[in-house]
Structures are given as structure tokens and as C-alpha cells.
N, C-alpha and C positions, 0 to 999 in steps of 0.2 A: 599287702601285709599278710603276714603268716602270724597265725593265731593258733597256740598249744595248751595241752591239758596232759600228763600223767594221769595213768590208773593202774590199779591191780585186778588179775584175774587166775585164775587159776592155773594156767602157764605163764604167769608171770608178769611182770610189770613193762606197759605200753607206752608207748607215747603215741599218741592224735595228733595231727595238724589239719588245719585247715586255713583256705581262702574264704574271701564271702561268697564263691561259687564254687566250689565243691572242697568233699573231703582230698586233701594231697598226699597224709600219708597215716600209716597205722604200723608202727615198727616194736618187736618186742626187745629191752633194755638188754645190749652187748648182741646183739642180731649182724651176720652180715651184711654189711653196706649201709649199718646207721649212719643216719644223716648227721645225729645230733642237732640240738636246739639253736638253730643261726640267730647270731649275735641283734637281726632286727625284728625277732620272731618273738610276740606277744602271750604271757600264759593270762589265759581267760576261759576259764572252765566253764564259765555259762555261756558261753557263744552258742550260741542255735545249734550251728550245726557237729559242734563238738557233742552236747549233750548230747544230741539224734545217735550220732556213733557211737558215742559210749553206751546208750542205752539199749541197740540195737547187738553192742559188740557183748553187756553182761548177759543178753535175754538167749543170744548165740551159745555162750558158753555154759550155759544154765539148761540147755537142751531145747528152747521154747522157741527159736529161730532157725528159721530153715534159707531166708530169702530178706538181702539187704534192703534198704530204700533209703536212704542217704546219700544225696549227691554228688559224684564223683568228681575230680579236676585234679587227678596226674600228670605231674610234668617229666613228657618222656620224649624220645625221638620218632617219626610216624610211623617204622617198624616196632616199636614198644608198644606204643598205644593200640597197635593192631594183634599183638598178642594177648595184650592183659583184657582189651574189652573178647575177644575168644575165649582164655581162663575164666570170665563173668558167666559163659554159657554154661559152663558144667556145674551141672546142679549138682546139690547135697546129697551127699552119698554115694556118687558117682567118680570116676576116675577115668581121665583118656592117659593116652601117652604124647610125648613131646613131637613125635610124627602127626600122630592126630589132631591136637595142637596145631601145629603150622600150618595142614592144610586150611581147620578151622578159620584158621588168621588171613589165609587166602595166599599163604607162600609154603606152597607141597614142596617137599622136600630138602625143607629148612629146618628138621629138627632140633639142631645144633645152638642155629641163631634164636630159634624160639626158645629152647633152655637158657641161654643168655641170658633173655629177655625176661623171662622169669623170675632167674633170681637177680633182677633188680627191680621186682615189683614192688614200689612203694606202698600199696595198700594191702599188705597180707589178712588174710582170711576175707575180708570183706571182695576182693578179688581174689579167689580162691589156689590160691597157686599151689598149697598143700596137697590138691588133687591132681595135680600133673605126674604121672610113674615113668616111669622105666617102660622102652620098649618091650622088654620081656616079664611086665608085673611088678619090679622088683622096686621097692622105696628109694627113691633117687635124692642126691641133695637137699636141702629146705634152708632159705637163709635164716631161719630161727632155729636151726638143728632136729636133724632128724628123729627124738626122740618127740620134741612136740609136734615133726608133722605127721608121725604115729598117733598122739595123742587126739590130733585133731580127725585125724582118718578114724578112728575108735568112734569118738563123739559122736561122728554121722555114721556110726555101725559099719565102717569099712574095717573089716578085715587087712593084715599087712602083710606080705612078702618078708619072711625072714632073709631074705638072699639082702635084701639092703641094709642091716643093721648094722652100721658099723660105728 
């Protein structure tokens, strides 16, 4: 069973899901590759583990979070799941590029497939895929659009690459 909640936050309105063992996805409203709310997917706003996300996702945006804890359970392919738990290691503030990425993931010279792989990360920000750049620095793709994954680069004090504004 998949269990959802809506909210609002300052880039805009999310949608939560989860299992009873972990969060499955964190997507902001008209994002690419929304799932949308499946026809046997429950809203239940006090579900444990929704509340934890939500609470973890406003204390983020509010500047007072640096470092998730809410339990994960993406459902992906074993080269995704070997990307996005890699995206988990770059911590707040920080940025690699999609080469460094791959190696992280433990497939050097996959930069390509680990971009892929990114943007179909179901848990954005709490899986940090907003910190993945451009080999040469520069703001690369974001499936919530590049304008919030500047926003979100700002929030943890990263500085952006004009070369990717587009």
C-alpha cells in the first residue's frame, strides 16, 4: 500500500509517499517524471512516516536542516538504486559532477547513465540530486527545473554557474 500526503513549501507544492518501510517518493506538483497519485494509493497525512518527511522536509527549507533521517524505500532498477544511495553521500553544501557520481556509485565512467539515473530520482532533496553539476561547474538539468535547483543550491550557500541558466 502506498500512502500520500500534499504540502506546501516554499518552492512549491509536494507530494510525499510512502510505504510502511520507507519514504518512496518526494515530487514537487508538474515536476518531470511525476508519478501522480495511483488510483490504489491512500491520503493519510498522519502516517508516521509521512509526518517525519514532512517535518524534516519544512525544518530543511526553513534553513534548520542539514541531514535527513527518515527512512528510505525507492523503487528503482539496481543501477538506480546504486546512484541515488551515491547522490545520499554528498552532503549540504556540497556538489560533485555526474563523473564523480558514477564512480561514487561504483560504475567510473558512466556519467551519462548516472544522469539518467538522477533524473528519475523519486526522492528529490531528501536524496539530493539538486547537487549533481555539470562536468565543467555549470547548473545542469533538475526534474523540478532549474530555477529551484538554484534555489535550492542558494539555501545550502552554494553559489551557481551562470553558464546553466537557461
Amino acid at each position: 500500500m502506498t500512502y500520500y500526503d500534499t504540502f506546501d513549501t516554499s518552492q512549491g507544492s509536494m507530494l510525499v509517499a510512502t510505504s510502511d518501510k520507507g519514504l518512496a517518493g518526494v515530487h514537487f506538483s508538474r515536476q518531470k517524471h511525476h508519478p501522480g497519485i495511483g488510483k490504489d494509493w491512500k491520503k493519510v497525512p498522519q502516517h508516521k512516516l509521512l509526518k517525519q518527511a514532512k517535518r524534516e522536509l519544512a525544518e530543511y527549507f526553513a534553513g534548520k536542516r542539514k541531514r535527513f533521517e527518515v527512512p528510505l524505500a525507492p523503487d528503482g532498477t539496481a543501477f538506480q538504486l546504486s546512484v541515488w544511495k551515491a547522490i545520499s553521500t554528498v552532503g549540504f553544501g556540497e556538489t560533485i559532477s555526474y563523473g564523480e557520481l558514477a564512480r561514487r556509485a561504483g560504475h567510473d565512467g558512466s556519467a551519462r547513465a548516472a544522469a539518467a539515473a538522477t533524473g528519475r530520482n523519486p526522492i528529490g532533496i531528501i536524496v539530493p540530486c539538486h547537487r549533481i553539476m555539470g562536468a565543467d561547474g555549470s547548473l545542469t538539468g533538475y526534474a523540478g527545473g532549474l530555477a529551484r535547483k538554484r534555489a535550492l543550491l542558494a539555501l545550502e550557500g552554494v553559489g551557481c554557474d551562470p553558464r546553466g541558466v537557461g
